[in-house]
OpenMM code with the backbone's topology and positions (N, CA, C; nanometers):
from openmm import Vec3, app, unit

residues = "UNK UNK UNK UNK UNK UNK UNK UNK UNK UNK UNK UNK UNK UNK UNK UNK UNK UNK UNK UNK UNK UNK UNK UNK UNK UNK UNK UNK UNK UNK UNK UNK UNK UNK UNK UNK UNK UNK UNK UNK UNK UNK UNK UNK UNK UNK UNK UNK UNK UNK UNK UNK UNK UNK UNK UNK UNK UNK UNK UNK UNK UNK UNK UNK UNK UNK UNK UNK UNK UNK UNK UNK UNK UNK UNK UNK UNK UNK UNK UNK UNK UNK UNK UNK UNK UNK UNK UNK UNK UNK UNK UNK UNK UNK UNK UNK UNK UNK UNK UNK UNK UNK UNK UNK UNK UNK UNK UNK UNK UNK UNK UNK UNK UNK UNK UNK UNK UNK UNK UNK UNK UNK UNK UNK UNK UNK UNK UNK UNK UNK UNK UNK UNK UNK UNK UNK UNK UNK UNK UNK UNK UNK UNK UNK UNK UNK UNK UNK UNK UNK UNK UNK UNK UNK UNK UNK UNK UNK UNK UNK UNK UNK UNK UNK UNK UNK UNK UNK UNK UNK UNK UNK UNK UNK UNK UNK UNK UNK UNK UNK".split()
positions = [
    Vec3(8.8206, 3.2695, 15.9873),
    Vec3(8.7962, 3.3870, 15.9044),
    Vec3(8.7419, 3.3417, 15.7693),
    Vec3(8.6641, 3.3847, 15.7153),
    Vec3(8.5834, 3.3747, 15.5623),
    Vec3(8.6722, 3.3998, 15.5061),
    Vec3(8.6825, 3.3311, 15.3794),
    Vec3(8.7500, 3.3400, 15.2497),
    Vec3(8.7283, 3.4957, 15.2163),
    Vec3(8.8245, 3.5646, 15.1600),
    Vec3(8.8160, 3.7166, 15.0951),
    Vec3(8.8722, 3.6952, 14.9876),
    Vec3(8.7988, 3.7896, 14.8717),
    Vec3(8.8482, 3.8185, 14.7864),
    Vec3(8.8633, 3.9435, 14.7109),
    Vec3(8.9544, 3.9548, 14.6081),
    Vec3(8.9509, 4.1028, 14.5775),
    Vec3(8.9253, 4.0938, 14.3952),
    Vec3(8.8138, 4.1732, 14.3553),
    Vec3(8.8107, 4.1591, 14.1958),
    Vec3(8.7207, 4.2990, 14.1573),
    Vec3(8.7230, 4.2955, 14.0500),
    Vec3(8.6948, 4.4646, 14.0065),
    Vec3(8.5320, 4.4134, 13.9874),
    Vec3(8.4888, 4.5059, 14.0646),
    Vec3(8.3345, 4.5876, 14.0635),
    Vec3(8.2737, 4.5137, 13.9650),
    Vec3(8.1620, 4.4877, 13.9630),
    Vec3(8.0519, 4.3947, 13.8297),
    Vec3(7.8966, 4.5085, 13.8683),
    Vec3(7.8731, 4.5527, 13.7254),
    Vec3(7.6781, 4.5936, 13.7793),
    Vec3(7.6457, 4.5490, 13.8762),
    Vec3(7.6742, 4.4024, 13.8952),
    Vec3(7.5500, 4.3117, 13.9844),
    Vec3(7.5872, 4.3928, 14.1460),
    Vec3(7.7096, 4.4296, 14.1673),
    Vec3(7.7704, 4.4696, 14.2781),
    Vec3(7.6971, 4.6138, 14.3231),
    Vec3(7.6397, 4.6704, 14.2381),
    Vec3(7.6229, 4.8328, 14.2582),
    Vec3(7.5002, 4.8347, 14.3452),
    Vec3(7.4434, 4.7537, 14.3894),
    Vec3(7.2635, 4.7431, 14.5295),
    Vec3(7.4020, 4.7730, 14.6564),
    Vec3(7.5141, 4.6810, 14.6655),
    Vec3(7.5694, 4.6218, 14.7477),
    Vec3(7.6697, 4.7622, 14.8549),
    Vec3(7.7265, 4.8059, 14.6793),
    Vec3(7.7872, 4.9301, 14.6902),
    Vec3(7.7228, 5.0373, 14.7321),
    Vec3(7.5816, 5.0895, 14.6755),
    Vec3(7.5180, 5.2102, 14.7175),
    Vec3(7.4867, 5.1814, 14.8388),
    Vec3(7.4590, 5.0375, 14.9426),
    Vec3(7.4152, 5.0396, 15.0581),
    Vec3(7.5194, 5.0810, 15.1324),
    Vec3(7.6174, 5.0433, 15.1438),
    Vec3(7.7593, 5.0367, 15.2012),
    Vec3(7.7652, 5.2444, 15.1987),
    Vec3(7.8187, 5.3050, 15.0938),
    Vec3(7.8284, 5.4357, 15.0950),
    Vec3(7.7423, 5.5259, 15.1217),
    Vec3(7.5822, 5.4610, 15.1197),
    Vec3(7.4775, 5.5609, 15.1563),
    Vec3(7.4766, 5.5183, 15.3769),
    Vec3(7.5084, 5.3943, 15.4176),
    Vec3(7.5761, 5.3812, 15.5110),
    Vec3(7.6775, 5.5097, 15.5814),
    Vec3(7.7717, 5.5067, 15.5101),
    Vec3(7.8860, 5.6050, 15.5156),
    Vec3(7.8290, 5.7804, 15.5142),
    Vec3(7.7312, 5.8304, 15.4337),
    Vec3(7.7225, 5.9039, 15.3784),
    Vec3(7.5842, 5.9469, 15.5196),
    Vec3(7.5386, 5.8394, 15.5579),
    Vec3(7.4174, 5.9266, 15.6571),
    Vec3(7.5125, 5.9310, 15.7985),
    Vec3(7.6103, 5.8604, 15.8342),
    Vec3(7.6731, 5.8432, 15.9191),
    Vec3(7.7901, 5.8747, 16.0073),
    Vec3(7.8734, 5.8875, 15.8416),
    Vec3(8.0483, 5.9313, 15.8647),
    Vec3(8.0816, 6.0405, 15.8341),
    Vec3(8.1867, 6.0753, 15.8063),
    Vec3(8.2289, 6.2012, 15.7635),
    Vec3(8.3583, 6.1512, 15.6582),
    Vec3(8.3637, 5.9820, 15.6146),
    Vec3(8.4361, 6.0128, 15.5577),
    Vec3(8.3781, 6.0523, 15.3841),
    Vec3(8.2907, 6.0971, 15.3857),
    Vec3(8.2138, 6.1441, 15.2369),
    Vec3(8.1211, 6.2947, 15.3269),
    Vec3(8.1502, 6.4046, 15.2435),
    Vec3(8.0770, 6.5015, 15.2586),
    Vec3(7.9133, 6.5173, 15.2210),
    Vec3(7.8994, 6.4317, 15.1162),
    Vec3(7.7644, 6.4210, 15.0599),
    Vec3(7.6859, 6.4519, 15.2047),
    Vec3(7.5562, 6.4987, 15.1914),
    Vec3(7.4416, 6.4271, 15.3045),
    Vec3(7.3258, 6.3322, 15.2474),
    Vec3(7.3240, 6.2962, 15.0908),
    Vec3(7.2035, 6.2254, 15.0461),
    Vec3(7.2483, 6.1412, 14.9857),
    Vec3(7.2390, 6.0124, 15.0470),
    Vec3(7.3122, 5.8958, 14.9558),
    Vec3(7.2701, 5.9052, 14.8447),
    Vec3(7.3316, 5.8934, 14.7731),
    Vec3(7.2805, 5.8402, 14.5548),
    Vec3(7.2462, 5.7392, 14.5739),
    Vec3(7.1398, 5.7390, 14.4785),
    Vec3(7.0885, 5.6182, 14.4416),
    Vec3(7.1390, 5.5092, 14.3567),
    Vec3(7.0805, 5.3618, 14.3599),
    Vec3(7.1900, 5.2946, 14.2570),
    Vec3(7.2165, 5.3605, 14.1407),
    Vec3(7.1041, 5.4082, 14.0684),
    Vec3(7.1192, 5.4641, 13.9005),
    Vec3(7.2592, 5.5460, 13.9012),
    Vec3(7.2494, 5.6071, 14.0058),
    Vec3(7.3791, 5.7300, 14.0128),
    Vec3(7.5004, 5.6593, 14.0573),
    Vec3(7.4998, 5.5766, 14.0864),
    Vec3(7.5943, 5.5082, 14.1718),
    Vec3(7.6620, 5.4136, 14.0417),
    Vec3(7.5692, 5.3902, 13.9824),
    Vec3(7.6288, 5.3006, 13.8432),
    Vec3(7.6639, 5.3932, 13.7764),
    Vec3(7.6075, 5.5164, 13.7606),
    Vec3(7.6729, 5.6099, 13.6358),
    Vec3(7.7965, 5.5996, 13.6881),
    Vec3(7.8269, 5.6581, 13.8373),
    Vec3(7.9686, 5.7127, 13.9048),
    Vec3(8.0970, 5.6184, 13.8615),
    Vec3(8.0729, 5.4687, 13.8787),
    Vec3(8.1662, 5.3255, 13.8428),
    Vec3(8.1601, 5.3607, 13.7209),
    Vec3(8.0643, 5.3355, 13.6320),
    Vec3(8.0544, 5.3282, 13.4624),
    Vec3(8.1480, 5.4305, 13.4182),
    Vec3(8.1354, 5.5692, 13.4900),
    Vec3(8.2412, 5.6528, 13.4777),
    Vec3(8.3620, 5.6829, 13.4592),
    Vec3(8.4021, 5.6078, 13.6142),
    Vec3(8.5373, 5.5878, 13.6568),
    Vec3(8.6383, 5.4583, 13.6133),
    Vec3(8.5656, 5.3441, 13.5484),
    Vec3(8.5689, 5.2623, 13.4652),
    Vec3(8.6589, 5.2519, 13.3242),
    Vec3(8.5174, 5.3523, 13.2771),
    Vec3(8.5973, 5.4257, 13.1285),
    Vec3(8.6496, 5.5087, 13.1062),
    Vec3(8.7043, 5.5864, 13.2402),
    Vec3(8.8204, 5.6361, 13.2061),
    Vec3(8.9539, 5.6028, 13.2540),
    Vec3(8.9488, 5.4440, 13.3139),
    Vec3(9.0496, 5.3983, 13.3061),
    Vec3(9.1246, 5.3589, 13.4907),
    Vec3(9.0110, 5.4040, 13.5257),
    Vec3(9.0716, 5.3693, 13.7135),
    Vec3(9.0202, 5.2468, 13.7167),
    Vec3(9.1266, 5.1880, 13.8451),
    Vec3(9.0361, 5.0506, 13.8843),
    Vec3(8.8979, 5.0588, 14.0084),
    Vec3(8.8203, 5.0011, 14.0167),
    Vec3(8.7472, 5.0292, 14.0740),
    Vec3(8.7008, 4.8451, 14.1345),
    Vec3(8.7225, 4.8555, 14.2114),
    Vec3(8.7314, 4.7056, 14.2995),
    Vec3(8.6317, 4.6669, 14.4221),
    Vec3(8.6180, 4.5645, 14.4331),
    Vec3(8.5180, 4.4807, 14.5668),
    Vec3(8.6087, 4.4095, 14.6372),
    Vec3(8.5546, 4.3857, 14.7578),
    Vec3(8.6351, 4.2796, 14.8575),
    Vec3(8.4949, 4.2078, 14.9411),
    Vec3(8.5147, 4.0742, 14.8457),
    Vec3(8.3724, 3.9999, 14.8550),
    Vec3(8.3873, 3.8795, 14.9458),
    Vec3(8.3185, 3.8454, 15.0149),
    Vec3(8.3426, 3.7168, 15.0924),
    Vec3(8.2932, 3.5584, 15.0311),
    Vec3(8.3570, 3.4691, 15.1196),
    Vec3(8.3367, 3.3492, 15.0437),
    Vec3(8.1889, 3.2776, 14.9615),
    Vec3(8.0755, 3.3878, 15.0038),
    Vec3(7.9230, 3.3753, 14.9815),
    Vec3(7.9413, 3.4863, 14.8489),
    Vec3(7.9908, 3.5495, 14.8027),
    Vec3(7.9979, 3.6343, 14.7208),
    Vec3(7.9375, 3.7664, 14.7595),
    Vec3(7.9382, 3.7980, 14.9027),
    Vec3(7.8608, 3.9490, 14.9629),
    Vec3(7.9733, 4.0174, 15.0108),
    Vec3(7.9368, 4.1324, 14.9216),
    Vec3(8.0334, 4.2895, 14.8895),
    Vec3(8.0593, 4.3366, 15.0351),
    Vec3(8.1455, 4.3496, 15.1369),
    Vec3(8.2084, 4.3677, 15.2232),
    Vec3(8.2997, 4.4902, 15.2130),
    Vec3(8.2831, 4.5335, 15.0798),
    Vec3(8.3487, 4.6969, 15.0411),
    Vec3(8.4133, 4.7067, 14.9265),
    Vec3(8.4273, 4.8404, 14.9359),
    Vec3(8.4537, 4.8334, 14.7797),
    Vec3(8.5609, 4.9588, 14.7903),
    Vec3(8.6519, 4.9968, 14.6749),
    Vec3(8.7569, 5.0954, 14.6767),
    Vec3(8.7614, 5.1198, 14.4852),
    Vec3(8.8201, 5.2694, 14.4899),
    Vec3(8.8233, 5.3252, 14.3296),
    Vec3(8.9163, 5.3886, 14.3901),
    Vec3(8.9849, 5.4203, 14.2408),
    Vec3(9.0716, 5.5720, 14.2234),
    Vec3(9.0032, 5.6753, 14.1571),
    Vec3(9.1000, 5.7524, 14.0965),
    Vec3(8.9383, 5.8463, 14.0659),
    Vec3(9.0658, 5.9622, 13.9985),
    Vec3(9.1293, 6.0510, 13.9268),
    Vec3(9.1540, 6.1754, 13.9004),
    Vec3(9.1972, 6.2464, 14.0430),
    Vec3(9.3180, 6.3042, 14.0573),
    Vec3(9.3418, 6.4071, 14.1590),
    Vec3(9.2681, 6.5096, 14.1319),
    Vec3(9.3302, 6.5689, 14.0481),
    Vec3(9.2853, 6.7045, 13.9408),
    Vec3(9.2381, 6.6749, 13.7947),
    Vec3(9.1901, 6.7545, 13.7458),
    Vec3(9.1627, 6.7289, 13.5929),
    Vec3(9.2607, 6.7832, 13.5214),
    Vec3(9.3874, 6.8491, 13.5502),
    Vec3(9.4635, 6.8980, 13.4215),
    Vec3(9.5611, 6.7804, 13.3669),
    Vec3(9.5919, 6.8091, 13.2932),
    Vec3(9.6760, 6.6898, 13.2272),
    Vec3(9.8502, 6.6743, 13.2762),
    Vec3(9.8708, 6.7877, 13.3516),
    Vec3(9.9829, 6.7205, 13.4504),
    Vec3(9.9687, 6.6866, 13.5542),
    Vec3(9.8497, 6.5913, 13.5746),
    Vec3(9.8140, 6.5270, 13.7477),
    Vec3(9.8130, 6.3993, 13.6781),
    Vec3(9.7856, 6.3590, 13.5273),
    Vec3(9.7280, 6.2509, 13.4608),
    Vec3(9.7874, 6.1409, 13.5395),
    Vec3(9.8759, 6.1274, 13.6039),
    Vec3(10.0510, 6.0373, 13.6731),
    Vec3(9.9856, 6.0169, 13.8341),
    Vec3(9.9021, 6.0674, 13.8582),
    Vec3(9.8337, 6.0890, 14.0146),
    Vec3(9.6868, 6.1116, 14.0664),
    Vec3(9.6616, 6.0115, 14.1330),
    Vec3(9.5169, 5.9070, 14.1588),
    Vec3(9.5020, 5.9758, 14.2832),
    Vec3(9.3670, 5.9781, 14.3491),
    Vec3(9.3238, 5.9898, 14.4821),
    Vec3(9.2258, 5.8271, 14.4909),
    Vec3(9.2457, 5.7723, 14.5933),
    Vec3(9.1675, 5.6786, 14.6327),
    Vec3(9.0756, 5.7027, 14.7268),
    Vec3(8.9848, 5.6148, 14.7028),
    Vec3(8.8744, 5.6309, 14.7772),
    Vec3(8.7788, 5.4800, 14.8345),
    Vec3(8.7943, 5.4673, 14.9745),
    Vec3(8.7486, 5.3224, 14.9839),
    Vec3(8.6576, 5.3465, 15.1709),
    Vec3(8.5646, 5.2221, 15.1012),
    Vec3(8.4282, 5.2440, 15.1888),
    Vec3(8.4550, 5.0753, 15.2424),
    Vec3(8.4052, 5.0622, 15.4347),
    Vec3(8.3992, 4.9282, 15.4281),
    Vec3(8.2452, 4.9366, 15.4491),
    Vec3(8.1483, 4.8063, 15.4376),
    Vec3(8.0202, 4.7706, 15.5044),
    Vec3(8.0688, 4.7907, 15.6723),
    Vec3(7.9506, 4.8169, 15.7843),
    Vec3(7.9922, 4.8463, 15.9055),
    Vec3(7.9437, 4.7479, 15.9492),
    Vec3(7.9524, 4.5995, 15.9228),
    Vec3(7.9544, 4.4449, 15.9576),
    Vec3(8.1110, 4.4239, 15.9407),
    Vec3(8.1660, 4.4372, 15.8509),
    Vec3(8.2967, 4.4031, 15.7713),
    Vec3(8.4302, 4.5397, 15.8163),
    Vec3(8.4064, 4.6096, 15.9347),
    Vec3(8.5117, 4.6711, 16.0088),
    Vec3(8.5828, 4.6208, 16.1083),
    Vec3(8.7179, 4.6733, 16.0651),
    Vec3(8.8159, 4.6080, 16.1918),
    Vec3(8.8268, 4.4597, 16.1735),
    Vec3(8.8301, 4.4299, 16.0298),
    Vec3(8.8453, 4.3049, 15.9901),
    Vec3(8.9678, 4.2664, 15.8762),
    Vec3(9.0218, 4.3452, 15.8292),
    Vec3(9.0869, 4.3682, 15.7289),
    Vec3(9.0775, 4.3904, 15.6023),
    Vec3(8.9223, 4.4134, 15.5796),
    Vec3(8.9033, 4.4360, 15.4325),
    Vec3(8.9618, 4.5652, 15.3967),
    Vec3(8.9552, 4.6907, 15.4777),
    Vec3(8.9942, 4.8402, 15.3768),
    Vec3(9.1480, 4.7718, 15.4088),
    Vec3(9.1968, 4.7046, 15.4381),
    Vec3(9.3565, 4.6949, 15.4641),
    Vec3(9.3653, 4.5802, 15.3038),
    Vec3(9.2960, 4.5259, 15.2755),
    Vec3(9.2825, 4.3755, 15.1793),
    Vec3(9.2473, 4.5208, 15.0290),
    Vec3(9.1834, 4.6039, 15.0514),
    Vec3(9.1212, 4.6758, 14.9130),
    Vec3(9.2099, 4.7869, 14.9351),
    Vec3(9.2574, 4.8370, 14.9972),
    Vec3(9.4212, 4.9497, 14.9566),
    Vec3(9.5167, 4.9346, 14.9188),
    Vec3(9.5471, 4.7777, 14.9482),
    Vec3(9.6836, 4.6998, 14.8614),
    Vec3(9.6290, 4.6439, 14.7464),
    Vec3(9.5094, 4.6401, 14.6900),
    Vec3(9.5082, 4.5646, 14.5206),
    Vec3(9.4478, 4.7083, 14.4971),
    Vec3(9.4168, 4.7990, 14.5411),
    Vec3(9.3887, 4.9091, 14.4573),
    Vec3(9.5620, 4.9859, 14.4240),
    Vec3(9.6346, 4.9986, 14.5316),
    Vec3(9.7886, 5.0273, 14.5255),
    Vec3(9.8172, 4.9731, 14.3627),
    Vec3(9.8469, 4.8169, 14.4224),
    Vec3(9.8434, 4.6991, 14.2998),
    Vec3(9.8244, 4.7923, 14.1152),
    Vec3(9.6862, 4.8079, 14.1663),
    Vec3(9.6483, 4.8064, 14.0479),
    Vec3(9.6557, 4.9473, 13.9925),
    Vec3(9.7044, 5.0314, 14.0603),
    Vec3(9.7466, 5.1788, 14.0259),
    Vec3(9.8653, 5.1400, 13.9753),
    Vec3(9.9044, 5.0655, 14.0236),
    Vec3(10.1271, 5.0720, 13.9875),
    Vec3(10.0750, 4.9818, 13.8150),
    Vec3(10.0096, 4.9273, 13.8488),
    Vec3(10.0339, 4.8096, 13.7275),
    Vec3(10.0014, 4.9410, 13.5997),
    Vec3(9.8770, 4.9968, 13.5823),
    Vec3(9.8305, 5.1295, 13.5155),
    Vec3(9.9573, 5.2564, 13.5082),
    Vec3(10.0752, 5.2376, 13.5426),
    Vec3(10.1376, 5.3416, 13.5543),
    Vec3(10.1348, 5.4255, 13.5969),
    Vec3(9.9998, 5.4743, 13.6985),
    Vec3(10.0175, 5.5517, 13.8008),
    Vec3(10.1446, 5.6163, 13.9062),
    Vec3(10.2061, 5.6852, 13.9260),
    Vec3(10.2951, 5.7342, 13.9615),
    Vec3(10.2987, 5.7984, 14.1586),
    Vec3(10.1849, 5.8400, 14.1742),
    Vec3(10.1536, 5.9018, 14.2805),
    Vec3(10.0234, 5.8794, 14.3519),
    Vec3(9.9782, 5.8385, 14.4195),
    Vec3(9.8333, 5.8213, 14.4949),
    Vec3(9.8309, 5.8719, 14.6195),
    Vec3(9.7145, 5.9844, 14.5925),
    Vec3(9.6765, 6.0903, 14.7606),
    Vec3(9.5574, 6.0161, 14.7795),
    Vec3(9.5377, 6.0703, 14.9408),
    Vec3(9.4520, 5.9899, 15.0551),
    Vec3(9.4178, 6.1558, 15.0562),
    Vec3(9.2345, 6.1698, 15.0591),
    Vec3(9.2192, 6.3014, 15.1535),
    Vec3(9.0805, 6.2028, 15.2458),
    Vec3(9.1510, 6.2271, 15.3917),
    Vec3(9.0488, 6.2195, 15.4878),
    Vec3(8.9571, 6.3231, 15.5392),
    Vec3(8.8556, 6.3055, 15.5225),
    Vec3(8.7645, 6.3799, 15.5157),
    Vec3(8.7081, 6.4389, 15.6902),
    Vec3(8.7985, 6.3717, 15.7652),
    Vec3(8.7783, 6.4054, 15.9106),
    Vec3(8.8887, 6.3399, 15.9974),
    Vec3(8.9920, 6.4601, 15.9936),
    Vec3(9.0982, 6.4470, 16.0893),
    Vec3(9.0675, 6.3642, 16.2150),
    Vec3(8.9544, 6.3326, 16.2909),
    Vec3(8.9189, 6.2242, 16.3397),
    Vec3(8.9029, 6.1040, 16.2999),
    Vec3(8.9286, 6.1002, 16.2203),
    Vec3(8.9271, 5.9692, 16.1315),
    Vec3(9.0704, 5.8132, 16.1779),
    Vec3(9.1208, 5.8700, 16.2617),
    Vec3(9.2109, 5.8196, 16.2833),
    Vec3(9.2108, 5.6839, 16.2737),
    Vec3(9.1474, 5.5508, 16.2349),
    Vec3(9.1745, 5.4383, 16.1731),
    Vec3(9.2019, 5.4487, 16.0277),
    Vec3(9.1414, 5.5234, 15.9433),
    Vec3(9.1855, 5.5322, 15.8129),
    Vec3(9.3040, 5.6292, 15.7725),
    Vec3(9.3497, 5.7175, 15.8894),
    Vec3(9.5009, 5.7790, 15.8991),
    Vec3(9.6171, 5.6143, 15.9044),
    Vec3(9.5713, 5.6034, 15.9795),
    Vec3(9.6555, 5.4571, 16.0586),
    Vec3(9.6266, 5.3774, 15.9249),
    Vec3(9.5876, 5.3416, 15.8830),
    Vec3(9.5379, 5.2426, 15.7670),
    Vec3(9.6743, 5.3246, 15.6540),
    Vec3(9.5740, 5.4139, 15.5948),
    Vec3(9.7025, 5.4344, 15.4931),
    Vec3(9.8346, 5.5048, 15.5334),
    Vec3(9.8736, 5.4867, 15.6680),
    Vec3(10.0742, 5.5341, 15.7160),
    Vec3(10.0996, 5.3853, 15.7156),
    Vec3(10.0140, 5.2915, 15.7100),
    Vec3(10.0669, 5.1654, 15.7392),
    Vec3(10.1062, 5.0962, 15.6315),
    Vec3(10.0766, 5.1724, 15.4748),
    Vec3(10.0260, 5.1163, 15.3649),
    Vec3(10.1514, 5.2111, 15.2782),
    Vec3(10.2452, 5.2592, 15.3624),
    Vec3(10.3453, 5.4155, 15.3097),
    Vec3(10.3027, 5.5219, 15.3149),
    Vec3(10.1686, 5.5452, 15.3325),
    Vec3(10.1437, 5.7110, 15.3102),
    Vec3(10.2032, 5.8181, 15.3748),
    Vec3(10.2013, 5.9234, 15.3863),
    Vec3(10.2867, 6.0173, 15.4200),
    Vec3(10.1433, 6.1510, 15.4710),
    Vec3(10.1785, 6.1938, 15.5512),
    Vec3(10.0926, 6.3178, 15.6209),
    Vec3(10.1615, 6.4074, 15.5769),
    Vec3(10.0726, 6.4811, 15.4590),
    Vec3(10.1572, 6.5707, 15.4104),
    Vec3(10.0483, 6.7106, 15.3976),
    Vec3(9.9945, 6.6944, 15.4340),
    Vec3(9.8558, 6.8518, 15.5162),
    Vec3(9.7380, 6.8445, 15.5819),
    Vec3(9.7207, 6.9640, 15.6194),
    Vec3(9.5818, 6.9202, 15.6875),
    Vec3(9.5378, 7.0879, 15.6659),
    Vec3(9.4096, 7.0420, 15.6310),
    Vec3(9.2878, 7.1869, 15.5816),
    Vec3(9.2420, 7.1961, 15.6859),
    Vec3(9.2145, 7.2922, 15.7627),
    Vec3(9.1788, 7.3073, 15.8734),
    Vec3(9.0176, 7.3623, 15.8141),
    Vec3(8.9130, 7.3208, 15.9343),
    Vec3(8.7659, 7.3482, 15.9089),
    Vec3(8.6910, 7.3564, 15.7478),
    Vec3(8.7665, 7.2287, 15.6501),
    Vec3(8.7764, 7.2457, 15.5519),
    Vec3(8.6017, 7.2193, 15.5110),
    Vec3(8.5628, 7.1665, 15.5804),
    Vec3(8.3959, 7.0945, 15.5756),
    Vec3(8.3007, 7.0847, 15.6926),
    Vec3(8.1687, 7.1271, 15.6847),
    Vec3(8.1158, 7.1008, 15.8057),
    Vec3(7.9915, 6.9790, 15.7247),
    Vec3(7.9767, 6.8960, 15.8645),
    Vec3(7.9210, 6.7972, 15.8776),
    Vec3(7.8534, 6.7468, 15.9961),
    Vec3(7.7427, 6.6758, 16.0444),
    Vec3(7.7121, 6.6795, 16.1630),
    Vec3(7.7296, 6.7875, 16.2762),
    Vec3(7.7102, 6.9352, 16.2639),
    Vec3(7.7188, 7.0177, 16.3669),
    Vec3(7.8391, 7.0644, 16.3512),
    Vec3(7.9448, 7.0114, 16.3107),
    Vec3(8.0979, 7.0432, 16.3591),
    Vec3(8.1588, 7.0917, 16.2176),
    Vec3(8.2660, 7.1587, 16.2385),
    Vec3(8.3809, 7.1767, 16.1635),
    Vec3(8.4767, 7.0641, 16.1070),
    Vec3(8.5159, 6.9896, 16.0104),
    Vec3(8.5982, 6.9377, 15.9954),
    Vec3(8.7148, 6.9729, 15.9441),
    Vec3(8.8823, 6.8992, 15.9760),
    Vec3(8.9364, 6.8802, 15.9433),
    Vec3(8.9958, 6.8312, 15.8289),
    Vec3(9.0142, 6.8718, 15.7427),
    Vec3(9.0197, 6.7306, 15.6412),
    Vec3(9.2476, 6.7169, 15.6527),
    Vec3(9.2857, 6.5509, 15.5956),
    Vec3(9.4107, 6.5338, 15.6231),
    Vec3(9.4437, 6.4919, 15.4771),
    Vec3(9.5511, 6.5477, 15.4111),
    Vec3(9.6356, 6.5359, 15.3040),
    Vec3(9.6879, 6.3803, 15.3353),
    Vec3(9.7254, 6.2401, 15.2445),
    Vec3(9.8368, 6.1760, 15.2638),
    Vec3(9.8258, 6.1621, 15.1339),
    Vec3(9.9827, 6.1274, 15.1013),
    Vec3(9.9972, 6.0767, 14.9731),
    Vec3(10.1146, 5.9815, 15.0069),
    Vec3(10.1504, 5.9208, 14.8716),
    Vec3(10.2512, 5.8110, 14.8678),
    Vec3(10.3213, 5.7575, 14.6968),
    Vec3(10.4090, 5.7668, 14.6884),
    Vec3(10.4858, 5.6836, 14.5404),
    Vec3(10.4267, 5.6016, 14.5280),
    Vec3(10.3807, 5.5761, 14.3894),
    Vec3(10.3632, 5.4050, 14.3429),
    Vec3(10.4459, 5.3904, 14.1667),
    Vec3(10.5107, 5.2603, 14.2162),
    Vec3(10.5911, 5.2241, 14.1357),
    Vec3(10.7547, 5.3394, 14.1797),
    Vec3(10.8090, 5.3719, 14.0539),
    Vec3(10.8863, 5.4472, 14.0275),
    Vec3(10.8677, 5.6014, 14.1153),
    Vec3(10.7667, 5.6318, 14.0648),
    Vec3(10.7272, 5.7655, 14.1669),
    Vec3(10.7812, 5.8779, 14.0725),
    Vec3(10.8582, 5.9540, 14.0984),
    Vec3(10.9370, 6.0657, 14.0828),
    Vec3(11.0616, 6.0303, 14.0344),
    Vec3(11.1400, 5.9116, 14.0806),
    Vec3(11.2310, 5.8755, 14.0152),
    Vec3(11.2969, 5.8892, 13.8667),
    Vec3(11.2000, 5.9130, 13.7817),
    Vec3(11.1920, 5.8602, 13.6715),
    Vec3(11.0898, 5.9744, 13.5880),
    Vec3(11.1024, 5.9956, 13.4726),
    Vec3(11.0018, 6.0423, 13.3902),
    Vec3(10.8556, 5.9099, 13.3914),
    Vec3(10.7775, 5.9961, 13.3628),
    Vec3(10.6126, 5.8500, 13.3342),
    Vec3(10.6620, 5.8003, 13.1340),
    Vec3(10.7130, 5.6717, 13.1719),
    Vec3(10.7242, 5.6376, 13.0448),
    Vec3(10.5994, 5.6392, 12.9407),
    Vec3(10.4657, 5.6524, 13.0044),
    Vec3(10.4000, 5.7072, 12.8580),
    Vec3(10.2736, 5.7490, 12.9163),
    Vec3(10.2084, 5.8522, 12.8439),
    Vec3(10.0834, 5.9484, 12.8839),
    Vec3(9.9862, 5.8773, 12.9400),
    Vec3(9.9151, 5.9016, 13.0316),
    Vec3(9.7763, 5.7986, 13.0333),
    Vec3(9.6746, 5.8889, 13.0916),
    Vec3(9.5402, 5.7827, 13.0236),
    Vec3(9.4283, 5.8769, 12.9561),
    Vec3(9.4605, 5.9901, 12.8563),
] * unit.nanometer
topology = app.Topology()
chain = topology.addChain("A")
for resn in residues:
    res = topology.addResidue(resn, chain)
    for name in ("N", "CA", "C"):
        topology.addAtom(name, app.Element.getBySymbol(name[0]), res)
């Protein structure tokens, strides 16, 4: 197996990234889009999510080629979600069924708990999706809804599936201090 590694997103990464999600985006259902963004947009989106404080990560191989990438991102925008992340992670379709989205959900986890993050939801974007169901129940998540015909895509109706999961403390506890 190639050396893997996990480190937060660089410019140089964003050719690597838009191929990978515009991949996803003509193909899957786990992104609703139908027109991949282009890099420019694709760097605004990181540059974005960046400065306001999510991690936004690669899982690069021993040649230094982006094999996928994962962010958090805002549940909601009001300021009592500030405590609770949705993640979002894409593999290259060379680099499946290999362990990278399993290698980039635990340092994105990681790096939510370290940020004080409190709560992180999973929405699958196609109740068929069932490796990335399996991926994050394996990772703690919890099946906690499902939108029925919430999106159509390719001809069909989708499903979309609620999971979420504690990080760190969770609920336990008040969030010892505001963020963002």
């Amino acid at each position: 197996m190639t050396d893997r590694t996990i480190r937060p997103a660089r410019p140089d990464d964003i050719a690597a990234i838009t191929a990978i999600y515009g991949h996803s985006v003509r193909t899957e259902t786990a992104s609703f889009e139908f027109t991949p963004p282009d890099e420019e947009e694709m760097a605004r989106r990181m540059a974005a999510f960046v400065a306001a404080g999510f991690p936004y990560l690669v899982c690069a191989d021993g040649a230094g080629k982006v094999l996928g990438y994962a962010y958090a991102s805002n549940w909601r925008p009001r300021v009592g979600y500030n405590h609770t992340v949705e993640d979002s992670l894409y593999v290259a379709p060379d680099a499946k069924r290999q362990g990278v989205g399993r290698m980039l959900l635990q340092a994105l986890i990681a790096a939510c708990e370290a940020e004080g993050f409190r709560q992180m939801v999973a929405v699958i974007g196609d109740a068929r999706h069932a490796a990335s169901i399996a991926l994050h129940q394996s990772e703690g998540f919890t099946v906690v809804g499902r939108l029925p015909t919430l999106g159509h895509k390719f001809g069909l109706w989708r499903d979309s599936v609620l999971m979420q999961r504690s990080l760190g403390p969770g609920a336990s506890t008040p969030p010892e201090r505001p963020i963002r």
